[in-house]
Backbone atoms as SQL, in Angstrom:
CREATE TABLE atoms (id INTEGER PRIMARY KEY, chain TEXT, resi INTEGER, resn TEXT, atom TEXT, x REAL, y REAL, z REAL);
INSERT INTO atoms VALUES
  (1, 'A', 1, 'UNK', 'N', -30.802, -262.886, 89.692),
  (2, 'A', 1, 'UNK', 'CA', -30.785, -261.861, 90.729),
  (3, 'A', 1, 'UNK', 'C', -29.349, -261.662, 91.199),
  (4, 'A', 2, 'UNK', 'N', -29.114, -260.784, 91.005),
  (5, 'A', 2, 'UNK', 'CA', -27.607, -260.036, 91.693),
  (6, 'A', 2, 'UNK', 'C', -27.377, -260.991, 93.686),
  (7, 'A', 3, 'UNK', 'N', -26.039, -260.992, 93.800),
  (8, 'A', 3, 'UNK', 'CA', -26.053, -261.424, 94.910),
  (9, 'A', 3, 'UNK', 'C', -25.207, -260.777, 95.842),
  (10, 'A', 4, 'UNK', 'N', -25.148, -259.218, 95.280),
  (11, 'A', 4, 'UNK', 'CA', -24.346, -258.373, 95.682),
  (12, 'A', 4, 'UNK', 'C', -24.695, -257.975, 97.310),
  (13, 'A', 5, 'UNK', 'N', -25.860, -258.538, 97.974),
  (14, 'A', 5, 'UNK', 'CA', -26.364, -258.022, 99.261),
  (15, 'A', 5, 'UNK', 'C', -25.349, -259.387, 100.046),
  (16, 'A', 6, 'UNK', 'N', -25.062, -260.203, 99.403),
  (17, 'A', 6, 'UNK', 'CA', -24.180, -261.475, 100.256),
  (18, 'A', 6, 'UNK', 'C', -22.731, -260.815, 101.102),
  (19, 'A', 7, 'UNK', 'N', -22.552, -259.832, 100.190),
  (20, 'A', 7, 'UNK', 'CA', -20.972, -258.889, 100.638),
  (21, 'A', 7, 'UNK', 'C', -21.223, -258.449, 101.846),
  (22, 'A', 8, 'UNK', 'N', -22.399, -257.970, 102.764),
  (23, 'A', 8, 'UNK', 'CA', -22.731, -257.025, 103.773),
  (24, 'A', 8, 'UNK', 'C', -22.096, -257.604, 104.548),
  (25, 'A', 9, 'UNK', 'N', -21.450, -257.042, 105.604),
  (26, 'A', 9, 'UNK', 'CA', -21.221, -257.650, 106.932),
  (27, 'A', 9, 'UNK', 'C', -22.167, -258.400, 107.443),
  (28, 'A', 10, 'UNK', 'N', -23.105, -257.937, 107.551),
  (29, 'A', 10, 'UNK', 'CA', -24.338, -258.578, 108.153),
  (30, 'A', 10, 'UNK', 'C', -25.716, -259.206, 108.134),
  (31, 'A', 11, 'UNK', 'N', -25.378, -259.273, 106.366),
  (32, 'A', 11, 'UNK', 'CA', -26.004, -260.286, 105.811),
  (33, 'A', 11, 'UNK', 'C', -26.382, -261.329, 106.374),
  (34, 'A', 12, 'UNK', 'N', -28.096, -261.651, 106.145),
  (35, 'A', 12, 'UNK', 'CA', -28.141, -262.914, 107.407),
  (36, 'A', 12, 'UNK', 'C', -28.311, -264.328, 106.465),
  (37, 'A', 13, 'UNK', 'N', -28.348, -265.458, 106.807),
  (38, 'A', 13, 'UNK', 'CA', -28.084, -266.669, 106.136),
  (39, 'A', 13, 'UNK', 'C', -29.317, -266.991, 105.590),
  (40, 'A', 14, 'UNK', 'N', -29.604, -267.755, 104.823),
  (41, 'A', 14, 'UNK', 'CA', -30.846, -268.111, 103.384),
  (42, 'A', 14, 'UNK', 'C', -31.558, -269.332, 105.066),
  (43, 'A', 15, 'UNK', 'N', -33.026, -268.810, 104.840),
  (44, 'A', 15, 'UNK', 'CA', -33.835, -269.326, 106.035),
  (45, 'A', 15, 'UNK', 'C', -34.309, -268.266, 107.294),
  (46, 'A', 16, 'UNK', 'N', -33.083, -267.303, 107.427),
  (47, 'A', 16, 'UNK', 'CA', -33.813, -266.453, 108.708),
  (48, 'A', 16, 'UNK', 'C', -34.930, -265.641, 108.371),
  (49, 'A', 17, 'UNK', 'N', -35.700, -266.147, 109.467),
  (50, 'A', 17, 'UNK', 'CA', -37.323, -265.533, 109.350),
  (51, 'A', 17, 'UNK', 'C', -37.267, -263.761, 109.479),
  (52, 'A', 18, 'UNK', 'N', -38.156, -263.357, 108.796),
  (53, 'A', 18, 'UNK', 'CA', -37.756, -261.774, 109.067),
  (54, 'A', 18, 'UNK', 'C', -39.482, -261.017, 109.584),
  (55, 'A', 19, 'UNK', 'N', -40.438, -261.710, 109.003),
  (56, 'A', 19, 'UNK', 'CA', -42.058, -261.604, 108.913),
  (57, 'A', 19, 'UNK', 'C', -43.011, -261.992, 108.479),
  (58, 'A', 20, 'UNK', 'N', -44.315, -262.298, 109.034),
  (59, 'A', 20, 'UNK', 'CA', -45.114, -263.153, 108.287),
  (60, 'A', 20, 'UNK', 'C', -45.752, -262.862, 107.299),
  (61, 'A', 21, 'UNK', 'N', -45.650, -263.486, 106.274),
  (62, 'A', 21, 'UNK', 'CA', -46.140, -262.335, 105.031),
  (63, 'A', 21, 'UNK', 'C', -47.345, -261.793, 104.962),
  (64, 'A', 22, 'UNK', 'N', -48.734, -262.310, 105.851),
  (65, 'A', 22, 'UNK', 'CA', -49.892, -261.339, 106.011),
  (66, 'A', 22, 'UNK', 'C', -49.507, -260.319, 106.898),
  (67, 'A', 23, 'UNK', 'N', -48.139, -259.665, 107.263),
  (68, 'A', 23, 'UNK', 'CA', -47.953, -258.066, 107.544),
  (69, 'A', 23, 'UNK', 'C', -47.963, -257.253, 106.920),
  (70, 'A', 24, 'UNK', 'N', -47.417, -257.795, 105.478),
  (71, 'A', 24, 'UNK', 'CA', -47.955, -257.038, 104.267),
  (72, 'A', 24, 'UNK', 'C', -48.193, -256.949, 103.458),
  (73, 'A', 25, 'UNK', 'N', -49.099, -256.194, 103.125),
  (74, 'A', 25, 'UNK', 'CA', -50.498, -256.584, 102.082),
  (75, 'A', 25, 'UNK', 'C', -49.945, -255.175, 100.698),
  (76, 'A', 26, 'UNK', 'N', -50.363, -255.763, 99.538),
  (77, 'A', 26, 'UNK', 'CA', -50.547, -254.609, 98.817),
  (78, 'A', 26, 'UNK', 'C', -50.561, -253.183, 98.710),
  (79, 'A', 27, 'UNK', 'N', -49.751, -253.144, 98.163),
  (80, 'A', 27, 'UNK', 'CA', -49.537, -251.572, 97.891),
  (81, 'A', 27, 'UNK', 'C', -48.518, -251.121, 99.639),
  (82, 'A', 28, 'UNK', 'N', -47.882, -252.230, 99.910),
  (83, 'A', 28, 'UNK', 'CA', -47.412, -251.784, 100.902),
  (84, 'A', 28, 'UNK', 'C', -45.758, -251.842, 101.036),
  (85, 'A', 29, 'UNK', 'N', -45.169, -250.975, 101.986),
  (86, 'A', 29, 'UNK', 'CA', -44.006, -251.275, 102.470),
  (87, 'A', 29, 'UNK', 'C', -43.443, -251.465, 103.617),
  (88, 'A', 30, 'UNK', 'N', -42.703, -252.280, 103.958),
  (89, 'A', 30, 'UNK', 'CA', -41.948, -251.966, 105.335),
  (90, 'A', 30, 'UNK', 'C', -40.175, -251.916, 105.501),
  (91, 'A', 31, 'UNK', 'N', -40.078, -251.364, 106.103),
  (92, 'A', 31, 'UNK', 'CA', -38.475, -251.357, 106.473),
  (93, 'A', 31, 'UNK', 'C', -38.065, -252.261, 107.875),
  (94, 'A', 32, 'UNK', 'N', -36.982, -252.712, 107.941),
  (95, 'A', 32, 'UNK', 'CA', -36.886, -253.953, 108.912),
  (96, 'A', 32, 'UNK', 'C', -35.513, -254.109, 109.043),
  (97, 'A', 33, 'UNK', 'N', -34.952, -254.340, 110.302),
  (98, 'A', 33, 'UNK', 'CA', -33.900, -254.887, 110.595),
  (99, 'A', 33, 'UNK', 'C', -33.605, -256.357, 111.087),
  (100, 'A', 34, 'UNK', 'N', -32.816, -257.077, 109.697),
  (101, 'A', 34, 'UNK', 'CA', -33.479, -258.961, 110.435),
  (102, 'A', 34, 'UNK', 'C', -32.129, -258.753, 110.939),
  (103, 'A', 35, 'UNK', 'N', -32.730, -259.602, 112.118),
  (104, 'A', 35, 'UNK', 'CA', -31.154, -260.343, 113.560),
  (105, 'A', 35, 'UNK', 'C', -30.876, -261.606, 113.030),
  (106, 'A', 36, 'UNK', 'N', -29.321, -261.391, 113.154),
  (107, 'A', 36, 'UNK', 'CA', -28.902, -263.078, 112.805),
  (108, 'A', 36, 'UNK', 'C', -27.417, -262.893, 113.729),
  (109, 'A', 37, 'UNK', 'N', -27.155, -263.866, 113.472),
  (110, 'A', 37, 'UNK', 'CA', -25.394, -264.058, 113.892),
  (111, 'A', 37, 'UNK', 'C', -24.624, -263.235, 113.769),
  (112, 'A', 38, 'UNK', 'N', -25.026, -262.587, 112.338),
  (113, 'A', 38, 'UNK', 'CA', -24.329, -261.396, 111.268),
  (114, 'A', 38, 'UNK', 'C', -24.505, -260.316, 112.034),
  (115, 'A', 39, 'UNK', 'N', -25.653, -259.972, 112.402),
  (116, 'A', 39, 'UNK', 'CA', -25.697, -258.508, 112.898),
  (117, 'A', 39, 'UNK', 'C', -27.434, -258.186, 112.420),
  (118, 'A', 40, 'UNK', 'N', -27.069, -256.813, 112.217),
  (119, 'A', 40, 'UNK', 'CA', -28.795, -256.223, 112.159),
  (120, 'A', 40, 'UNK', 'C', -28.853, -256.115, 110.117),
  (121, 'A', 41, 'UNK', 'N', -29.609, -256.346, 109.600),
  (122, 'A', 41, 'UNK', 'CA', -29.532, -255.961, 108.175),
  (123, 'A', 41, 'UNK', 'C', -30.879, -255.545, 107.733),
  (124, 'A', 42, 'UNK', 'N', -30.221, -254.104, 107.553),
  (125, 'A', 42, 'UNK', 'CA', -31.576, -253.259, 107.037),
  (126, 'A', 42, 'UNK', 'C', -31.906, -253.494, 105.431),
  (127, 'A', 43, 'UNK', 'N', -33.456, -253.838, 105.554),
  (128, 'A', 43, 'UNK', 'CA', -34.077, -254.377, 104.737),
  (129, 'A', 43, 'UNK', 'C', -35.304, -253.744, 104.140),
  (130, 'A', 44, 'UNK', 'N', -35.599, -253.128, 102.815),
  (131, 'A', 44, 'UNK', 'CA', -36.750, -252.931, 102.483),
  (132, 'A', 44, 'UNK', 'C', -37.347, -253.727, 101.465),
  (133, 'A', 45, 'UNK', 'N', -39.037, -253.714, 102.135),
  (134, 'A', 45, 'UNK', 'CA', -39.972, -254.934, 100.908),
  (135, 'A', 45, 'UNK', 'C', -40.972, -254.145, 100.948),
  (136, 'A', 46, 'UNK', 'N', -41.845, -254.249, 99.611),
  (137, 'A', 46, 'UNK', 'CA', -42.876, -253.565, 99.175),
  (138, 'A', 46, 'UNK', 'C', -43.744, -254.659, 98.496),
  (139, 'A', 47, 'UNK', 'N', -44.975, -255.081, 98.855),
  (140, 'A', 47, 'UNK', 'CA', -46.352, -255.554, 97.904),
  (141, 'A', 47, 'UNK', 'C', -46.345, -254.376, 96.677),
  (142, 'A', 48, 'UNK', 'N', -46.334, -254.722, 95.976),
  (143, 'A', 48, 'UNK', 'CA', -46.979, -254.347, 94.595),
  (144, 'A', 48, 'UNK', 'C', -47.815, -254.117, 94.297),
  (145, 'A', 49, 'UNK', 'N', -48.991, -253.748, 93.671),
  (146, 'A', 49, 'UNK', 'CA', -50.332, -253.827, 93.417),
  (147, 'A', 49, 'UNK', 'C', -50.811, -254.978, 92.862),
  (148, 'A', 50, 'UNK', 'N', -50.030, -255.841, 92.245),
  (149, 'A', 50, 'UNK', 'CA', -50.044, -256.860, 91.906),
  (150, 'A', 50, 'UNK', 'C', -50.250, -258.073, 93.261),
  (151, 'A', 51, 'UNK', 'N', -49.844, -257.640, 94.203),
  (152, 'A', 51, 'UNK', 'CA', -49.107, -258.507, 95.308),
  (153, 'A', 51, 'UNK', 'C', -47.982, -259.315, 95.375),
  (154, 'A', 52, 'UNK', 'N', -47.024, -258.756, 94.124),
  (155, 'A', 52, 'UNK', 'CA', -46.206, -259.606, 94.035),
  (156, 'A', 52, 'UNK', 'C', -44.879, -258.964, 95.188),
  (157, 'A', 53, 'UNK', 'N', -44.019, -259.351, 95.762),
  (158, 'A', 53, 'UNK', 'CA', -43.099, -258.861, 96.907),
  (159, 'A', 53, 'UNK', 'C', -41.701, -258.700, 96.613),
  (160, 'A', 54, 'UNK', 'N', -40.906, -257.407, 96.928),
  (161, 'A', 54, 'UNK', 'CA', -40.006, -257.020, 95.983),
  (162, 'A', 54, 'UNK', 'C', -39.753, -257.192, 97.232),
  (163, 'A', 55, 'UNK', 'N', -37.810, -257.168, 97.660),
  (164, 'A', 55, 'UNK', 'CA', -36.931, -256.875, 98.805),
  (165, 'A', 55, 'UNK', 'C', -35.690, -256.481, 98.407),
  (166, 'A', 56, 'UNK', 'N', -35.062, -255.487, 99.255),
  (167, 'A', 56, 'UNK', 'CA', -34.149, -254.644, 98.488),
  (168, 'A', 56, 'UNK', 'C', -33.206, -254.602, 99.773),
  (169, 'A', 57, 'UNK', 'N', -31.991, -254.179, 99.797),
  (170, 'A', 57, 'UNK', 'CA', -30.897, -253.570, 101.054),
  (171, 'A', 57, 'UNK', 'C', -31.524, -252.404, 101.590),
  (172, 'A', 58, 'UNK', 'N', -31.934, -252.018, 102.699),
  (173, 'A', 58, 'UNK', 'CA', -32.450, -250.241, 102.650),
  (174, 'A', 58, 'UNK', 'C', -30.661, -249.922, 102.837),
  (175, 'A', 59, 'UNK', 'N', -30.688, -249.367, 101.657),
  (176, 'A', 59, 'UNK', 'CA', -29.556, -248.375, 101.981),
  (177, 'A', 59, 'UNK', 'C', -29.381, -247.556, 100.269),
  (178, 'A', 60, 'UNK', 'N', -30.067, -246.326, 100.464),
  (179, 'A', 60, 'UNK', 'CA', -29.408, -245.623, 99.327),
  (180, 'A', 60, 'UNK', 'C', -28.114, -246.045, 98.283),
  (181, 'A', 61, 'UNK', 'N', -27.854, -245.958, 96.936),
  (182, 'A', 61, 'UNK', 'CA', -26.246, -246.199, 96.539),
  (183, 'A', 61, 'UNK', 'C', -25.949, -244.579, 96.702),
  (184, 'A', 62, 'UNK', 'N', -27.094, -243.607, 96.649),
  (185, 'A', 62, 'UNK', 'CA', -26.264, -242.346, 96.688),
  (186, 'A', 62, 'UNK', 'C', -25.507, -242.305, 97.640),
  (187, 'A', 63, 'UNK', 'N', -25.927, -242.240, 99.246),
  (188, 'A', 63, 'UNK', 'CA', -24.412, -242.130, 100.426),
  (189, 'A', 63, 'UNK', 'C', -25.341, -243.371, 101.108),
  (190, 'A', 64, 'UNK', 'N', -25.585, -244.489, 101.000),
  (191, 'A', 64, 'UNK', 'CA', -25.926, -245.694, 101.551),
  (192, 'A', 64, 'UNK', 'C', -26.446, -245.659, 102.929),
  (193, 'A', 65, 'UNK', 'N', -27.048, -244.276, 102.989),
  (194, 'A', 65, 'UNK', 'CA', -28.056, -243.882, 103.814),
  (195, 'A', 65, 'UNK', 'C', -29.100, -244.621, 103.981),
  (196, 'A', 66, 'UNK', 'N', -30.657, -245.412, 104.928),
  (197, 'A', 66, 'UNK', 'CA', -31.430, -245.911, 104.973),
  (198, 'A', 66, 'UNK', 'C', -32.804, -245.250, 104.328),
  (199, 'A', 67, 'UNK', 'N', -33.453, -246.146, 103.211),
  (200, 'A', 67, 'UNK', 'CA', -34.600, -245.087, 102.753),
  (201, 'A', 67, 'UNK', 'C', -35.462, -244.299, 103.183),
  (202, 'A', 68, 'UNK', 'N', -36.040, -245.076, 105.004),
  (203, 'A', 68, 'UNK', 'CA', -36.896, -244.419, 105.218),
  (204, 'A', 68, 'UNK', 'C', -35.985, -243.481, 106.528),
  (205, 'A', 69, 'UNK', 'N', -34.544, -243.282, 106.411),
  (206, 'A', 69, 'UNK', 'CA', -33.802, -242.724, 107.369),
  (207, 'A', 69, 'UNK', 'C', -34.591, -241.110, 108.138),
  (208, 'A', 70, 'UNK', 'N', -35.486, -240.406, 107.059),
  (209, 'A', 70, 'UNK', 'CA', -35.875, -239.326, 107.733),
  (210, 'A', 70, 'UNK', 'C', -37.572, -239.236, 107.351),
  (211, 'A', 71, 'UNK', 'N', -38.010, -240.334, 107.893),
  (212, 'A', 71, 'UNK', 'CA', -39.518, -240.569, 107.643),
  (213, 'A', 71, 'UNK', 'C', -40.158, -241.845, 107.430),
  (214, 'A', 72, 'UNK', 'N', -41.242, -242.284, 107.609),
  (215, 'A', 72, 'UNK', 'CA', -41.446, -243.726, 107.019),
  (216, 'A', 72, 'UNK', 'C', -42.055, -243.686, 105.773),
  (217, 'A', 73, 'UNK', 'N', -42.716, -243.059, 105.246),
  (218, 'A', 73, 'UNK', 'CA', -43.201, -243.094, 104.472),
  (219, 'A', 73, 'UNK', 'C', -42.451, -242.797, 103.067),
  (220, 'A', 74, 'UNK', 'N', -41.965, -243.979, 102.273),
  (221, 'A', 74, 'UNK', 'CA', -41.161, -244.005, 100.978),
  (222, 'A', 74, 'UNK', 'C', -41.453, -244.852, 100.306),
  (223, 'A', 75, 'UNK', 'N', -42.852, -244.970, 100.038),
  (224, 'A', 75, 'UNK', 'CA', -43.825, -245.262, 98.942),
  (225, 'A', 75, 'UNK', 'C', -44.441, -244.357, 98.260),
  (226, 'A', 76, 'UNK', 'N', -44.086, -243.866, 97.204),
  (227, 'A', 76, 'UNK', 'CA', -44.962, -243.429, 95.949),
  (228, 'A', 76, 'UNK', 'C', -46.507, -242.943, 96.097),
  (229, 'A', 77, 'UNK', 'N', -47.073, -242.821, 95.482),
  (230, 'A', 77, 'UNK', 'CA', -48.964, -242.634, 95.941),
  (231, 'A', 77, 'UNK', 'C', -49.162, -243.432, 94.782),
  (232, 'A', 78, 'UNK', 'N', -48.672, -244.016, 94.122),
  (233, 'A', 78, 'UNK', 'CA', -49.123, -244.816, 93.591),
  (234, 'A', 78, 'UNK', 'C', -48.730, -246.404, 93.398),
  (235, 'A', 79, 'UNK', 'N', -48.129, -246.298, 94.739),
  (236, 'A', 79, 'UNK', 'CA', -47.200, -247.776, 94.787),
  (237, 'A', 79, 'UNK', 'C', -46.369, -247.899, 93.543),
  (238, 'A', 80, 'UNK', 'N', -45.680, -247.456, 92.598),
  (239, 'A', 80, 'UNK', 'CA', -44.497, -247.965, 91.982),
  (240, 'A', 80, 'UNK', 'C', -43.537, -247.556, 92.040),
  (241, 'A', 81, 'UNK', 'N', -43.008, -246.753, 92.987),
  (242, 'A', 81, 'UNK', 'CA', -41.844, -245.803, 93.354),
  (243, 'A', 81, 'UNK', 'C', -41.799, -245.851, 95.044),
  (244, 'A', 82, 'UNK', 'N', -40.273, -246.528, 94.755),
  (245, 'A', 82, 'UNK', 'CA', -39.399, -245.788, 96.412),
  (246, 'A', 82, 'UNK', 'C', -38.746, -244.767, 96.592),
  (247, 'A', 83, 'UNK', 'N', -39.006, -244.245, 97.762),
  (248, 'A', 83, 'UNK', 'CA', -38.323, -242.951, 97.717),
  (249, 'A', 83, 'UNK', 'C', -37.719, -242.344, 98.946),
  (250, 'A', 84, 'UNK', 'N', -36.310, -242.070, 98.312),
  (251, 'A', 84, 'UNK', 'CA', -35.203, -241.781, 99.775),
  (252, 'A', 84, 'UNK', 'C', -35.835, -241.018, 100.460),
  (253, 'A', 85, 'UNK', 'N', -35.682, -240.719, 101.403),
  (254, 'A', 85, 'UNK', 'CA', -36.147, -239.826, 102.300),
  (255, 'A', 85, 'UNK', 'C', -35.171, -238.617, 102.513),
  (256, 'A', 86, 'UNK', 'N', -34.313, -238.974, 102.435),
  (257, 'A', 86, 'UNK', 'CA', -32.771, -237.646, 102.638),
  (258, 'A', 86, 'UNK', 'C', -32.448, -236.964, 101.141),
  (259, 'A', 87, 'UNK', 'N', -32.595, -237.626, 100.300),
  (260, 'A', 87, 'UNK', 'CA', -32.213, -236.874, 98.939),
  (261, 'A', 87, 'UNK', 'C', -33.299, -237.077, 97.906),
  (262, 'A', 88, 'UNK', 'N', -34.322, -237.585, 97.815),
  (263, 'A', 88, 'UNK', 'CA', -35.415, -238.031, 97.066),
  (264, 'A', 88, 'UNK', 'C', -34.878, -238.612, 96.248),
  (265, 'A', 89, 'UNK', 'N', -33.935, -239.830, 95.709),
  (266, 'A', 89, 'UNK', 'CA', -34.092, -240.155, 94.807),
  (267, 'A', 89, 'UNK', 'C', -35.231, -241.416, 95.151),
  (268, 'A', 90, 'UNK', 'N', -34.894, -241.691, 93.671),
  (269, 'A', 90, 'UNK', 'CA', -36.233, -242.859, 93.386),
  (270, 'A', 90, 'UNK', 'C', -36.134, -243.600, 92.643),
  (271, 'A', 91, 'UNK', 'N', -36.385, -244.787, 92.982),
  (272, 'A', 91, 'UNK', 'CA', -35.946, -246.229, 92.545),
  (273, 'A', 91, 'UNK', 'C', -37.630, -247.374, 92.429),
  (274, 'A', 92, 'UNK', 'N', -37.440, -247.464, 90.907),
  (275, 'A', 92, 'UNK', 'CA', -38.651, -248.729, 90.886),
  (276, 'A', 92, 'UNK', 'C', -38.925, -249.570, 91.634),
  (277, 'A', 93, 'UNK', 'N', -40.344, -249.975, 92.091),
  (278, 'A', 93, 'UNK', 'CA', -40.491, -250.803, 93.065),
  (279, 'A', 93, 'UNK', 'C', -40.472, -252.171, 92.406),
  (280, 'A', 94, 'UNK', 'N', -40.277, -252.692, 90.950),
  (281, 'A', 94, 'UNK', 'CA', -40.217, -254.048, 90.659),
  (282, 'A', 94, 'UNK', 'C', -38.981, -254.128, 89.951),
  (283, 'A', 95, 'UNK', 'N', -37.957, -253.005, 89.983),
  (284, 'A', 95, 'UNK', 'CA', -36.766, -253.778, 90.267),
  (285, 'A', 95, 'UNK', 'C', -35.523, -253.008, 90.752),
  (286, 'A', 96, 'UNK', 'N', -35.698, -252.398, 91.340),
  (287, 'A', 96, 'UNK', 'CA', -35.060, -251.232, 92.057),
  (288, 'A', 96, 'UNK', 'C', -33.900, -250.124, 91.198),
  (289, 'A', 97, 'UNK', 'N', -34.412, -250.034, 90.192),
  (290, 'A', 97, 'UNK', 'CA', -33.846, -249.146, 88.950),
  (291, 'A', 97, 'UNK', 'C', -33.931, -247.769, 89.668),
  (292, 'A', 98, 'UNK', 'N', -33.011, -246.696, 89.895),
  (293, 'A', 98, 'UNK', 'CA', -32.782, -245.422, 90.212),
  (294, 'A', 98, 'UNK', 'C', -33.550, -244.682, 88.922),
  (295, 'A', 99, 'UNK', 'N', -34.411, -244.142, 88.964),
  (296, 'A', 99, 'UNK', 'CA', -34.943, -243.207, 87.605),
  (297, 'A', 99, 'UNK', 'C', -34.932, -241.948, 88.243),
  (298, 'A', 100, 'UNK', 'N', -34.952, -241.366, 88.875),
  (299, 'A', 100, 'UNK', 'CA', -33.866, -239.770, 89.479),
  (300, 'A', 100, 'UNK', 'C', -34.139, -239.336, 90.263),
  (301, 'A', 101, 'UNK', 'N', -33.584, -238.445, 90.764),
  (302, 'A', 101, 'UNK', 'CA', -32.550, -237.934, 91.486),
  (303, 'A', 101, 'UNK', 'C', -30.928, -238.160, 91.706),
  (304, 'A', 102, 'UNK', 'N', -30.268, -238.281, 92.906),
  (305, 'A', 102, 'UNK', 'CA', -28.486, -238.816, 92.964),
  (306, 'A', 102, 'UNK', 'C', -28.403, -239.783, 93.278),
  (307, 'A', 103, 'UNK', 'N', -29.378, -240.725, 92.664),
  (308, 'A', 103, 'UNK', 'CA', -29.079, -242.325, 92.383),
  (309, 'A', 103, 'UNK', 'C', -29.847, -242.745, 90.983),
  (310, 'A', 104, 'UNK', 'N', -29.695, -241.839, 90.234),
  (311, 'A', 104, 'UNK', 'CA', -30.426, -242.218, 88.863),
  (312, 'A', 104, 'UNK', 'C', -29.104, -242.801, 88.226),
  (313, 'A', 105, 'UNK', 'N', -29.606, -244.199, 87.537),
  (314, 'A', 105, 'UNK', 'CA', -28.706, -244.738, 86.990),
  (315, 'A', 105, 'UNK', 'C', -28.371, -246.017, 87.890),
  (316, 'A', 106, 'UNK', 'N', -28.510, -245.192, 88.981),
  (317, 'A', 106, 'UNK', 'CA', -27.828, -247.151, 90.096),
  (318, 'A', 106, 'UNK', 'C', -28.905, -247.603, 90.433),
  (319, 'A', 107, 'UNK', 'N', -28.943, -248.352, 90.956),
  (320, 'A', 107, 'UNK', 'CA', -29.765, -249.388, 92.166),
  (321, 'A', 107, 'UNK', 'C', -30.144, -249.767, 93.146),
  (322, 'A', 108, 'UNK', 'N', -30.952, -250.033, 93.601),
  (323, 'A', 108, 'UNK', 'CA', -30.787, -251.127, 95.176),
  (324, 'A', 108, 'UNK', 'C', -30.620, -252.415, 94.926),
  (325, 'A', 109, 'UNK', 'N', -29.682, -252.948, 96.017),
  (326, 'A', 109, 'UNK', 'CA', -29.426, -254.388, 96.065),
  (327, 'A', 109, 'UNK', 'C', -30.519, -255.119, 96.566),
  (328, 'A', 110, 'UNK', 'N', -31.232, -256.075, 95.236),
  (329, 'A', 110, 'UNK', 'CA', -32.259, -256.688, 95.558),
  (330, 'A', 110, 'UNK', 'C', -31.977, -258.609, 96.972),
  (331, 'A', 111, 'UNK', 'N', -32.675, -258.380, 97.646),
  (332, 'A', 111, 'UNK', 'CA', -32.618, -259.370, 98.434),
  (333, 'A', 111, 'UNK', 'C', -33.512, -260.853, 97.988),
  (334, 'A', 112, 'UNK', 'N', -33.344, -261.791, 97.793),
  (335, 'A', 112, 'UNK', 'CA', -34.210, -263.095, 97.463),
  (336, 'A', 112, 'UNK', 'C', -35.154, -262.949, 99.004),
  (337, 'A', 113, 'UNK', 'N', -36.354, -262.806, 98.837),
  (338, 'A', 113, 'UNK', 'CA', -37.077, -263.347, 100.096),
  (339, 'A', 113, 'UNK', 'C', -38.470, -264.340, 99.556),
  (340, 'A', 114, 'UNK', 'N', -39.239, -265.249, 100.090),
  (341, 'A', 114, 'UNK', 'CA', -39.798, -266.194, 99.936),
  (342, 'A', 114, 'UNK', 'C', -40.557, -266.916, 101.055),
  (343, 'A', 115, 'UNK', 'N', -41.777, -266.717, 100.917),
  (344, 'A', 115, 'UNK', 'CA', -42.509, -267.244, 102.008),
  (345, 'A', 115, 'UNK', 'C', -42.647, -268.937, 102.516),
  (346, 'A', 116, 'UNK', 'N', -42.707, -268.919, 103.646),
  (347, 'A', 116, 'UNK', 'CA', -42.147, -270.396, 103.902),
  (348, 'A', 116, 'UNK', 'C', -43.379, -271.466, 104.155),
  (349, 'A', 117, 'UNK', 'N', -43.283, -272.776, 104.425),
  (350, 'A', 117, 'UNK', 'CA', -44.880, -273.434, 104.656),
  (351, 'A', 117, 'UNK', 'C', -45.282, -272.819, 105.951),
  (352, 'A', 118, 'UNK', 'N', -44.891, -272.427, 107.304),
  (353, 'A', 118, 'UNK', 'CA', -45.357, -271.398, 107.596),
  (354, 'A', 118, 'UNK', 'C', -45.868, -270.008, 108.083),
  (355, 'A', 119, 'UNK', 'N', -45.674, -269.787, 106.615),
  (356, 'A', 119, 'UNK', 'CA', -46.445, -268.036, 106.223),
  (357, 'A', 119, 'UNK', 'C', -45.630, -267.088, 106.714),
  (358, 'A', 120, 'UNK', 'N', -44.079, -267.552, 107.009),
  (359, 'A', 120, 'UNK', 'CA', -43.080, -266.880, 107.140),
  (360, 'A', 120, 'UNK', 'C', -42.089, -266.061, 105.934),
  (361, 'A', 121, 'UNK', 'N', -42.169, -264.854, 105.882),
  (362, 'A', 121, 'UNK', 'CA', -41.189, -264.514, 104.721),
  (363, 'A', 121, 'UNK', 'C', -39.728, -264.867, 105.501),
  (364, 'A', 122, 'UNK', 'N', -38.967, -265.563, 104.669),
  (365, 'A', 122, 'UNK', 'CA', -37.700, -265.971, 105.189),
  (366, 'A', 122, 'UNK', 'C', -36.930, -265.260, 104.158),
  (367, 'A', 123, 'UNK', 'N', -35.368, -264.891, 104.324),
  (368, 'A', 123, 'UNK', 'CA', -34.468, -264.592, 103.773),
  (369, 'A', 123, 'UNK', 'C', -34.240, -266.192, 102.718),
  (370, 'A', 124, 'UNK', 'N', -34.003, -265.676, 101.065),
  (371, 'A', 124, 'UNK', 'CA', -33.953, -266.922, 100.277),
  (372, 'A', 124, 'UNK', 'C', -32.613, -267.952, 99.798);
């Protein structure tokens, strides 16, 4: 896993709690700002249909805008696609691959997150 989200200013340290992972369930997403020392770091995670839990930087690479910056809703209808809210692009939900719009080709910076003994998703 890339560890390119470590660069942020406000990157928070491996352990800070961000949510308990029965907030979200399948086929779901949320956007989140975890508090640390660092500052605020906007964060998006999505259940899978699988239930498996993806976490990404919310911030566009097109102008590093926040995904759900003009709406909440930037899930797909079929859960495998995120989607900007300001420019539509769209990025896989199991591994944040840009497949198009003006971030086709780049990425989101995936975040390590990992649920803790307990039932805390913590930063990994």
């Amino acid at each position: 896993m890339s560890e390119v989200w470590r660069s942020y200013r406000s990157a928070p340290p491996a352990g800070t709690r961000i949510l308990k992972a029965a907030d979200i369930g399948r086929g779901e997403s949320r956007c989140v700002s975890v508090e640390s020392a660092n500052g605020r770091f906007p964060l998006v995670m999505v259940r899978d249909g699988e239930g498996v839990l993806h976490a990404y930087v919310n911030a566009c690479p097109h102008q590093y805008l926040p995904l759900d910056g003009r709406g909440e809703n930037i899930l797909s209808r079929d859960g495998g696609l995120l989607i900007c809210t300001s420019h539509q692009a769209t990025f896989r939900v199991d591994n944040g691959e840009g497949i198009s719009g003006p971030a086709q080709g780049e990425a989101l910076d995936p975040v390590p997150v990992q649920e803790d003994d307990g039932g805390w998703l913590v930063v990994g």
